[in-house]
N, C-alpha and C positions, 0 to 999 in steps of 0.2 A: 504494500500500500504506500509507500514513501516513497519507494521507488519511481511510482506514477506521479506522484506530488510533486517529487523534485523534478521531473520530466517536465511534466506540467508547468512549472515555474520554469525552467530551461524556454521548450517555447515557447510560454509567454512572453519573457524576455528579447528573445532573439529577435519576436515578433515585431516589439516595440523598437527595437535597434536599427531596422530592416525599415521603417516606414521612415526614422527621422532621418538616417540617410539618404532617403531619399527626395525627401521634404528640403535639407540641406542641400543638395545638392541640385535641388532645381531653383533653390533659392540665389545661389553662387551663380548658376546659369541664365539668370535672366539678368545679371549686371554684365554687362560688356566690357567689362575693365575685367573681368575674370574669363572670359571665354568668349572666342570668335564662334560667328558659324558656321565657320568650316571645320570645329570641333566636334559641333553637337550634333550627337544622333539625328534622325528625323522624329524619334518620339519626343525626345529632348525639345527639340524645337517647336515641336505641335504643341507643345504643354508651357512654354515659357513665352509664344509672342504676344501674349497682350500682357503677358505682366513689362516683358521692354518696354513694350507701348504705352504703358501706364508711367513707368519710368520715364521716360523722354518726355510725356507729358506733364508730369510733377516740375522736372528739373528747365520747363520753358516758361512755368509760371512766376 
């Protein structure tokens, strides 16, 4: 029975680990002072161009 519990908390864990890297690194990827796009995947890029776009628009106000 612990056995499953410590599992269980394993990937929980992992689970949580696995989302903020990703969360972070699409975070990085939509600043253009961190990444060209000729870097970024095509998922990569489907998922970050309105946040650029929002970014360019902040930074023209």
């Amino acid at each position: 029975m612990s056995t499953l519990f410590i599992l269980g908390v394993g990937v929980f864990v992992t689970g949580i680990a696995a989302t903020a890297v990703v969360f972070i690194g699409l975070s990085e990827a939509a600043d253009p002072n961190h990444s060209r796009r000729e870097d970024l995947t095509e998922w990569e890029w489907s998922q970050i161009r309105e946040l650029r776009k929002q970014n360019q628009d902040d930074g023209a106000e």
